[in-house]
Biopython code that builds the backbone (N, CA, C, O; Angstrom):
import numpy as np
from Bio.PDB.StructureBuilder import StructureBuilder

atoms = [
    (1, "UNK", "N", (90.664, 116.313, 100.310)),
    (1, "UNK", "CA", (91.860, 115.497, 100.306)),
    (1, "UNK", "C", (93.075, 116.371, 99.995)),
    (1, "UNK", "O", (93.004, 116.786, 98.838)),
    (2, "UNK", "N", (93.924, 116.697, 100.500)),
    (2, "UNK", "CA", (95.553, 117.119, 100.753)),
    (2, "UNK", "C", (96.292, 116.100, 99.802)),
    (2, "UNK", "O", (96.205, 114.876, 99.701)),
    (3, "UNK", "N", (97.014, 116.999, 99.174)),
    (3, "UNK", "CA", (97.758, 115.761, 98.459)),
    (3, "UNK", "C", (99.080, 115.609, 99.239)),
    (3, "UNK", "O", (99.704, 116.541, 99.746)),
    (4, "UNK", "N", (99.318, 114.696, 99.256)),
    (4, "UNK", "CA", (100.352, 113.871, 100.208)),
    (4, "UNK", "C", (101.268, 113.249, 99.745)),
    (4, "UNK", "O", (102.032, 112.658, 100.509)),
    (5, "UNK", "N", (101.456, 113.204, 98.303)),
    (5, "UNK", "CA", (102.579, 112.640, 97.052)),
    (5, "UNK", "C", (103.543, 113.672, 96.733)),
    (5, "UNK", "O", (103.333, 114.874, 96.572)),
    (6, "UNK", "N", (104.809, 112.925, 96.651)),
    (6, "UNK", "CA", (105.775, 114.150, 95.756)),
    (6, "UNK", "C", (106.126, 113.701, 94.306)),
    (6, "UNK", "O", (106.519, 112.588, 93.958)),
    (7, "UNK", "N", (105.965, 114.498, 93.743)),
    (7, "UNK", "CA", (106.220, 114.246, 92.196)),
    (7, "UNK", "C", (107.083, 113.337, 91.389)),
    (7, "UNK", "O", (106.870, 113.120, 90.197)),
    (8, "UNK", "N", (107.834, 112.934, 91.909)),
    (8, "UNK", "CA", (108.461, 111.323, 91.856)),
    (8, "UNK", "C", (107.432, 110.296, 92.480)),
    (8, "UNK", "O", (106.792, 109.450, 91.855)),
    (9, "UNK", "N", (107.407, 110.502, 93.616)),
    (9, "UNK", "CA", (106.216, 109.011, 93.942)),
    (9, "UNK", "C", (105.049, 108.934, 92.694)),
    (9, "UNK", "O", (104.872, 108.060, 91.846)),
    (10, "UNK", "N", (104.468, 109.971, 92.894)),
    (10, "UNK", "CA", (103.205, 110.041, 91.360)),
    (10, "UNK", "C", (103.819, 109.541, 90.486)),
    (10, "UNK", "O", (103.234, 108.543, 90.064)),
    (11, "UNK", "N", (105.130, 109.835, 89.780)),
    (11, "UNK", "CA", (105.496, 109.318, 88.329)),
    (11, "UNK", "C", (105.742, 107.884, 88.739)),
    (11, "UNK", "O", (105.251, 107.129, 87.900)),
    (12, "UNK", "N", (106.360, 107.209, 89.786)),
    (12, "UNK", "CA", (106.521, 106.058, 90.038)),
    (12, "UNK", "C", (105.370, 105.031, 89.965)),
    (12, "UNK", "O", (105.185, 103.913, 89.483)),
    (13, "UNK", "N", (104.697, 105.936, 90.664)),
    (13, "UNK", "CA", (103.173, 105.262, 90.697)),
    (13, "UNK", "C", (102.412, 104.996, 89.618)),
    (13, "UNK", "O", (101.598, 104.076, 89.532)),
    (14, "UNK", "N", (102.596, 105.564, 89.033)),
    (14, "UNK", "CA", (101.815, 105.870, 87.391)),
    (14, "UNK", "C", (102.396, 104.660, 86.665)),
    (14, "UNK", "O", (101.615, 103.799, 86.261)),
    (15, "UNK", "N", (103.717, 104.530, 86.467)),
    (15, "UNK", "CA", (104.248, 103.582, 85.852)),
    (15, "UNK", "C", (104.377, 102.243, 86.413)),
    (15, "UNK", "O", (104.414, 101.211, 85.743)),
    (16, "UNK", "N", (104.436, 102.311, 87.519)),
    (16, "UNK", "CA", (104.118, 100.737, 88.409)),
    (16, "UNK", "C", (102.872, 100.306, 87.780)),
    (16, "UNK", "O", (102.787, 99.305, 87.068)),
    (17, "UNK", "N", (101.922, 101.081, 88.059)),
    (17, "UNK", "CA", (100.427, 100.724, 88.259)),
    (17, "UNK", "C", (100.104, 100.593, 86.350)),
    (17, "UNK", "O", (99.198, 99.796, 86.109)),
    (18, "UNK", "N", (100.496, 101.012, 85.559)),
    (18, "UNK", "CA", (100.411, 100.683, 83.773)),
    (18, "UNK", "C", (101.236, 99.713, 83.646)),
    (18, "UNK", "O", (100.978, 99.113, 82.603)),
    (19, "UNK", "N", (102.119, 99.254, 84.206)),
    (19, "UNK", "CA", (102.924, 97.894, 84.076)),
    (19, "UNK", "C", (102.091, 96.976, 84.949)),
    (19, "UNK", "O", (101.691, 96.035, 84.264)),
    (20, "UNK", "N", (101.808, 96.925, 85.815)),
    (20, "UNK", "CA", (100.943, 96.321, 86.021)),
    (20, "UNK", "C", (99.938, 95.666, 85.456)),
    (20, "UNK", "O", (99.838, 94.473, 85.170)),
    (21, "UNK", "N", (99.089, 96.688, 85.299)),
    (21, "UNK", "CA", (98.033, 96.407, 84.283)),
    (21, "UNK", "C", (97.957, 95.947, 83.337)),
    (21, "UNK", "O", (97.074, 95.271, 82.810)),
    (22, "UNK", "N", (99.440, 96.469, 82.852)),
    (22, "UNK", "CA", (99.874, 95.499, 81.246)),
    (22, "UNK", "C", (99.389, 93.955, 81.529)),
    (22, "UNK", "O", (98.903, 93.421, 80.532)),
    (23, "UNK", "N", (99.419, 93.439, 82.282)),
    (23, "UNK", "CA", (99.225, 91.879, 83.205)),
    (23, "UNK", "C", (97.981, 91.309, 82.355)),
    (23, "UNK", "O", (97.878, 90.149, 81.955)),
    (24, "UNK", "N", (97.128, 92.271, 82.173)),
    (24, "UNK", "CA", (95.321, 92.092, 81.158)),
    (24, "UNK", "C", (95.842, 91.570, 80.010)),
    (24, "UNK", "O", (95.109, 90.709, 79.524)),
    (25, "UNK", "N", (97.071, 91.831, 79.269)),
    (25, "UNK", "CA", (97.014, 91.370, 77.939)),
    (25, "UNK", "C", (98.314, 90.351, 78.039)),
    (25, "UNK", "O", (98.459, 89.677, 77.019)),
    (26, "UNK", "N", (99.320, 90.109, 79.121)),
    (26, "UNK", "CA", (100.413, 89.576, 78.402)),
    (26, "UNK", "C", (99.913, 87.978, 79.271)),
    (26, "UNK", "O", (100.302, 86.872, 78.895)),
    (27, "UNK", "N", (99.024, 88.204, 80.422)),
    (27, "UNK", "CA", (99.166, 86.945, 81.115)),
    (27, "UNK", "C", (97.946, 85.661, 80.972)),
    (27, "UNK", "O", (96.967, 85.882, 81.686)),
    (28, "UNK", "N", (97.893, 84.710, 80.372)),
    (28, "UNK", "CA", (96.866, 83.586, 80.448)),
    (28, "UNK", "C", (95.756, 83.508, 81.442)),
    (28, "UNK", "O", (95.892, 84.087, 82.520)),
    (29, "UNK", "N", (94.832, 82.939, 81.211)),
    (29, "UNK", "CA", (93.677, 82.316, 81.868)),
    (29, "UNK", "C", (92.937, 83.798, 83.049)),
    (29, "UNK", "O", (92.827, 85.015, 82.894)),
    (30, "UNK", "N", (92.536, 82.705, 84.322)),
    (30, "UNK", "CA", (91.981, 83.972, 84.995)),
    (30, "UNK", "C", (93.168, 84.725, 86.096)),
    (30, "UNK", "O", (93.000, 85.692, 86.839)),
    (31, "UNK", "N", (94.366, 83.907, 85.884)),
    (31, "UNK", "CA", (95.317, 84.706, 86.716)),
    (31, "UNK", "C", (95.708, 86.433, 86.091)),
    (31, "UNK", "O", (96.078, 87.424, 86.721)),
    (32, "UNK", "N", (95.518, 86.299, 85.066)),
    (32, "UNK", "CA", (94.935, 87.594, 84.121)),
    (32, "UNK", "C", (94.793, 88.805, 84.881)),
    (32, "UNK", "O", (95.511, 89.790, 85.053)),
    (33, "UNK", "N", (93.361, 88.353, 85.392)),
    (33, "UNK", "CA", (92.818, 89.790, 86.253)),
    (33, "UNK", "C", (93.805, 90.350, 87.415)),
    (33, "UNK", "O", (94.069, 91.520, 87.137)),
    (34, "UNK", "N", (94.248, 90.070, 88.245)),
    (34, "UNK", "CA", (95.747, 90.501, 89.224)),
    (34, "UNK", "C", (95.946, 91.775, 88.950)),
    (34, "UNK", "O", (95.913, 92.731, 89.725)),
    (35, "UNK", "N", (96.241, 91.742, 87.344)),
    (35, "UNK", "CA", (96.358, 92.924, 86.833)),
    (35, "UNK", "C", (95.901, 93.857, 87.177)),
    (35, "UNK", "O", (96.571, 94.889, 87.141)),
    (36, "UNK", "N", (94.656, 93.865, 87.620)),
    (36, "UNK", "CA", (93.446, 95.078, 88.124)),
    (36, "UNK", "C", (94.383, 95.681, 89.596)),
    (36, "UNK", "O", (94.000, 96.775, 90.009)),
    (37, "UNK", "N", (95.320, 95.151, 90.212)),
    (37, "UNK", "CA", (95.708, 95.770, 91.083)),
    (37, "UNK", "C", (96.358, 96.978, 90.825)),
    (37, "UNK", "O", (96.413, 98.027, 91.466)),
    (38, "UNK", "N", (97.040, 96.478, 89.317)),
    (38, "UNK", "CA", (97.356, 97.865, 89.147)),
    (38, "UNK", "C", (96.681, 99.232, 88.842)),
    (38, "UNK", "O", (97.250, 100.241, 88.424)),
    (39, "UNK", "N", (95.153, 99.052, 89.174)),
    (39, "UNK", "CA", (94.604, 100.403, 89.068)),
    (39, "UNK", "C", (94.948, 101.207, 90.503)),
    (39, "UNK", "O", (94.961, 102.437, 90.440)),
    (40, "UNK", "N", (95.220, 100.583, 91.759)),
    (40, "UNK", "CA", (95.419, 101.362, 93.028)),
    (40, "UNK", "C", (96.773, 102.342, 92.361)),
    (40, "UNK", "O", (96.390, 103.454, 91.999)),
    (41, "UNK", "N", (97.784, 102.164, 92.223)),
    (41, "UNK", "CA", (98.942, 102.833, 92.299)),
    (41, "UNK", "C", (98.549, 103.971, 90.985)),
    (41, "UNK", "O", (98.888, 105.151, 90.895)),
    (42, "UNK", "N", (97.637, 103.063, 89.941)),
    (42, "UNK", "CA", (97.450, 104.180, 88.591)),
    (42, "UNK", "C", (96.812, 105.829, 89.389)),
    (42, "UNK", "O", (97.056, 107.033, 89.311)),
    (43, "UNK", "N", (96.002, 105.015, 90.042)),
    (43, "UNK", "CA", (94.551, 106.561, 90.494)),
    (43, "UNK", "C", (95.152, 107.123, 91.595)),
    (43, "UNK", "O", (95.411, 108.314, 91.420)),
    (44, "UNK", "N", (95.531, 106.590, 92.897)),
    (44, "UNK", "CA", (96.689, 107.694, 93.508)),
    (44, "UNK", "C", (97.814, 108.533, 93.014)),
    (44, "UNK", "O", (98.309, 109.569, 93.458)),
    (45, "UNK", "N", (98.126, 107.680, 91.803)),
    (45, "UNK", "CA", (99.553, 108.389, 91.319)),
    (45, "UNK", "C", (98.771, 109.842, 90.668)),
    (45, "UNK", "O", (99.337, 110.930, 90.775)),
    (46, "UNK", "N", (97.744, 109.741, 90.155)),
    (46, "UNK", "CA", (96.808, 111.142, 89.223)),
    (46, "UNK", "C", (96.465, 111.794, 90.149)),
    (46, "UNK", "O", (96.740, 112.992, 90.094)),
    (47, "UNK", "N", (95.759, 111.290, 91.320)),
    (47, "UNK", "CA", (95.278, 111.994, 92.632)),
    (47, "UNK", "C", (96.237, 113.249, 93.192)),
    (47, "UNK", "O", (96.120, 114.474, 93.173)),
    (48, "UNK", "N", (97.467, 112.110, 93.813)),
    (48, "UNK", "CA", (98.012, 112.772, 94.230)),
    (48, "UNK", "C", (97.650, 112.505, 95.705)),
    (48, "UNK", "O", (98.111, 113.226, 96.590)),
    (49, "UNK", "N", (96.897, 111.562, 95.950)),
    (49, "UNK", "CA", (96.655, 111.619, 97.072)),
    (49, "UNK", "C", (96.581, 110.032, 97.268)),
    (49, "UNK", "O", (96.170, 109.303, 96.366)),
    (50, "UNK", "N", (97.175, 109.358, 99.002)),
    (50, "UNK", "CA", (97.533, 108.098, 99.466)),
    (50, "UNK", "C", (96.500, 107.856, 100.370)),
    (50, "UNK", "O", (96.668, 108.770, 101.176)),
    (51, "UNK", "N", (95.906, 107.457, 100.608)),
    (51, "UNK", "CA", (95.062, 106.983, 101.986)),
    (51, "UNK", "C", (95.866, 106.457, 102.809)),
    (51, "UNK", "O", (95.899, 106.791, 103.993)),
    (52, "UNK", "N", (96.659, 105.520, 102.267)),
    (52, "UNK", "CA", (97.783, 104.852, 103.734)),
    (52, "UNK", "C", (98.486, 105.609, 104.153)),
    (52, "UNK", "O", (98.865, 105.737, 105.317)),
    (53, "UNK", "N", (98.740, 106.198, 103.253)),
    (53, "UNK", "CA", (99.681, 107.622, 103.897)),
    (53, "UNK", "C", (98.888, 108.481, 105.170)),
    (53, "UNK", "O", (99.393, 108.736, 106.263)),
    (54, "UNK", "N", (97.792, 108.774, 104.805)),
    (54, "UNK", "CA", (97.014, 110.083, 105.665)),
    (54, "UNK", "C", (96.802, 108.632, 107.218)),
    (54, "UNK", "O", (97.053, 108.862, 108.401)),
    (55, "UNK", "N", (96.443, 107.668, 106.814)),
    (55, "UNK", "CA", (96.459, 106.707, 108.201)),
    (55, "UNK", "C", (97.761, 106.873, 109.013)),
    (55, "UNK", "O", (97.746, 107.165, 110.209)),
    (56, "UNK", "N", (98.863, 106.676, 108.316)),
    (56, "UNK", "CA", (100.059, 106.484, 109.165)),
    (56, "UNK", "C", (100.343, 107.567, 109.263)),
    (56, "UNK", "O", (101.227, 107.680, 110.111)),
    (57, "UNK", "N", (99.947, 108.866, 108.659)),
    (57, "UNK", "CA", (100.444, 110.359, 109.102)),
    (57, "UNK", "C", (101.860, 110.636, 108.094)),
    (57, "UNK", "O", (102.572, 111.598, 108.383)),
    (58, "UNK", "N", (102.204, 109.812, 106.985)),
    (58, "UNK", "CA", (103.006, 109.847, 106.307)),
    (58, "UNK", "C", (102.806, 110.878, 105.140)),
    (58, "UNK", "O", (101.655, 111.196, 104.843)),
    (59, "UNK", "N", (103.897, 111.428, 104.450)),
    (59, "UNK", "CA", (104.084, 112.507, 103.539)),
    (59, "UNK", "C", (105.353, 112.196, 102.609)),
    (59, "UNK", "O", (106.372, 112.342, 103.283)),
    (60, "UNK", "N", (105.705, 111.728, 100.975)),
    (60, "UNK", "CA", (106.353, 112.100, 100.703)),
    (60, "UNK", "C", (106.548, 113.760, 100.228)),
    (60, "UNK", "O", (107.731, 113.989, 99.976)),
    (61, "UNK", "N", (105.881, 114.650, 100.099)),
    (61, "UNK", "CA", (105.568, 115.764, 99.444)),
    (61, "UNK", "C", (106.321, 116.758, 100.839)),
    (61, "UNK", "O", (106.121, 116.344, 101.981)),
    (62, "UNK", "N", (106.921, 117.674, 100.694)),
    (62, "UNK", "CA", (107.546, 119.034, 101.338)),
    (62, "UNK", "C", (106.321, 119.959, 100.997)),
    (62, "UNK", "O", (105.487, 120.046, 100.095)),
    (63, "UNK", "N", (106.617, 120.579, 102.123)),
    (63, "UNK", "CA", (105.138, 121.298, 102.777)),
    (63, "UNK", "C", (105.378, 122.507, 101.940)),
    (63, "UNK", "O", (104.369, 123.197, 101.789)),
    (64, "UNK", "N", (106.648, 123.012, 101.257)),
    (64, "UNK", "CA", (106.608, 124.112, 100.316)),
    (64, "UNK", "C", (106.236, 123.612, 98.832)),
    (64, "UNK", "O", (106.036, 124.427, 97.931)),
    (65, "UNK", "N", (106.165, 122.397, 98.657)),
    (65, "UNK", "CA", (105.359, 122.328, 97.503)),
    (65, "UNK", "C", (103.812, 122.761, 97.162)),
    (65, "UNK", "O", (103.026, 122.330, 98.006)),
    (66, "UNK", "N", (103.324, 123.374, 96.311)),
    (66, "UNK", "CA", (102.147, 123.713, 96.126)),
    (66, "UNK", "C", (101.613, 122.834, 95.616)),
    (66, "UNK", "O", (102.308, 122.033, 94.992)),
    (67, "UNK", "N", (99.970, 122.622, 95.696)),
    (67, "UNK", "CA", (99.332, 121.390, 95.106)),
    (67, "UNK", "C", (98.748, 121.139, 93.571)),
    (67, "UNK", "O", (98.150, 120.141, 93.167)),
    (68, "UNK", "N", (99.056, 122.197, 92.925)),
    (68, "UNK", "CA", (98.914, 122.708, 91.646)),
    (68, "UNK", "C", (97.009, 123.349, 91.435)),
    (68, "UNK", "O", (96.341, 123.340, 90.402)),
    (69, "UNK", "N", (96.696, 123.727, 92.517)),
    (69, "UNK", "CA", (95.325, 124.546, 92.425)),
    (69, "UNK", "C", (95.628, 126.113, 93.088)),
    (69, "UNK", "O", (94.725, 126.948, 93.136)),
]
sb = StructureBuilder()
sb.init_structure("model")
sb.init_model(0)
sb.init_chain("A")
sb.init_seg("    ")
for serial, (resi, resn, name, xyz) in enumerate(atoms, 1):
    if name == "N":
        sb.init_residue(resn, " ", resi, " ")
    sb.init_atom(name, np.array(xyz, "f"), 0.0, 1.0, " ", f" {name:<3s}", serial, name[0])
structure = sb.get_structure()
């Protein structure tokens, strides 16, 4: 997997996806779980890597960025 994120999208992602999640403790009954969506944006944002992205051929990341390996 190529990472395909630029270092703003990841931090964005990271914090979307933990606000999100926050959803487990602040929201009632079983509408509750929803929350779990926010694990997609949490684990791409660490990845570094999009699947929808590599489908549509999309890139926020500049090809002179290195992938940190």
């Amino acid at each position: 997997m190529k990472v395909n994120e630029a270092t703003w999208d990841r931090v964005l992602r990271v914090i979307v996806g933990l606000f999100i999640l926050s959803l487990l403790f602040w929201v009632e009954g079983n509408s509750k779980y929803w929350g779990l969506i926010g694990l997609l944006p949490l684990i791409t944002g660490l990845v570094g890597y999009c699947p929808a992205y590599s489908l549509f051929k999309f890139s926020t990341r500049k090809e002179s960025q290195t992938s940190g390996s």
